[in-house]
N, C-alpha and C positions, 0 to 999 in steps of 0.2 A: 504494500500500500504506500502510494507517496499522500504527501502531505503541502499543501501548496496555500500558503497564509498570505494572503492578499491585503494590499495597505491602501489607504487611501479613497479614491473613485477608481478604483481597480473591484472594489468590496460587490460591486453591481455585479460580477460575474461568477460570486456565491452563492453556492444552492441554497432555496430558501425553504424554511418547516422547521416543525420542530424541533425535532433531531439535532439540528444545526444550533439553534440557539442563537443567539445575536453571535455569534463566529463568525468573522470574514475567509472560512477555511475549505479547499477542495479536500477532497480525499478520493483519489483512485488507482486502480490499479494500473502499473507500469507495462511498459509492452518493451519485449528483447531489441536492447542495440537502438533507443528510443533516444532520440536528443532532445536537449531542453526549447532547443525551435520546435520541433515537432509535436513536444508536448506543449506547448503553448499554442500554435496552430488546433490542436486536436479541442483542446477547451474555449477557443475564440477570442486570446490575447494579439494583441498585434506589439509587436516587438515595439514599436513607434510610440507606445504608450507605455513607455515603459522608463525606469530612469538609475532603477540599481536594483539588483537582484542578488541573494544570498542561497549559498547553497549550503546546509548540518550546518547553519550558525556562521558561516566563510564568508566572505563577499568575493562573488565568481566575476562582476563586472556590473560599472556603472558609469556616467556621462561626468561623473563628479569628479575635476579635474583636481580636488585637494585630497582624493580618497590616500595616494601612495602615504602623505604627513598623516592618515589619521588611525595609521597604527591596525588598523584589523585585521584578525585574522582571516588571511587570504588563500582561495582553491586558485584564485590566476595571477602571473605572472605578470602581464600589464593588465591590469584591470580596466584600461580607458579602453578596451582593444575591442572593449563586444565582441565575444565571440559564444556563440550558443550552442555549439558544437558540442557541448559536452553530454555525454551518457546519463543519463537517470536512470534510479535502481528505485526497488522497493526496500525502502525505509526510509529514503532522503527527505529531508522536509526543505521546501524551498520560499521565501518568502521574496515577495515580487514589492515595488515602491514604484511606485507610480509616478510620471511628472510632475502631480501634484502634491506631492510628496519627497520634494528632492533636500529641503533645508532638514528634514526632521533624521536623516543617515549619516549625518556629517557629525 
């Protein structure tokens, strides 16, 4: 099961009921050899709304050109680099920050 916590006006593309609860959170299941574009295409994010994204707690990549001074722990190597290529498993939990949501990750 991934886990996919959505910030911001991103939160509109969380299932809604009870179940859910006011959580801004997907949960589903992973598909083999799945990349995090694909997973985003598959739920109906568009990369272009998008403004920093964290992968188990990491920051995998964001547009936030002061992210290298602010210390987080990092899955990429340039983080300004967007790259979305990366693999999703089941257990990852990924938190997505929306553009309007770009001062509150700094």
């Amino acid at each position: 099961m991934i886990e996919i916590h959505l910030y911001g006006r991103l939160r509109k593309y969380a299932p809604q009921g009870e179940e859910y609860g006011s959580k801004s959170i997907i949960r589903l299941e992973g598909q083999e050899n799945e990349t995090l574009e694909m997973l985003l295409k598959r739920i109906g994010i568009k990369s272009d709304d998008l403004f920093t994204i964290f992968v188990n707690s990491k920051l995998l990549t964001t547009h936030n050109s002061m992210a290298r001074w602010l210390e987080y722990q990092q899955v990429c190597e340039n983080c300004n680099a967007w790259n979305l290529d990366v693999v999703i498993n089941d257990g990852d939990r990924i938190g997505l920050f929306g553009i309007d949501m770009a001062a509150l990750v700094i």
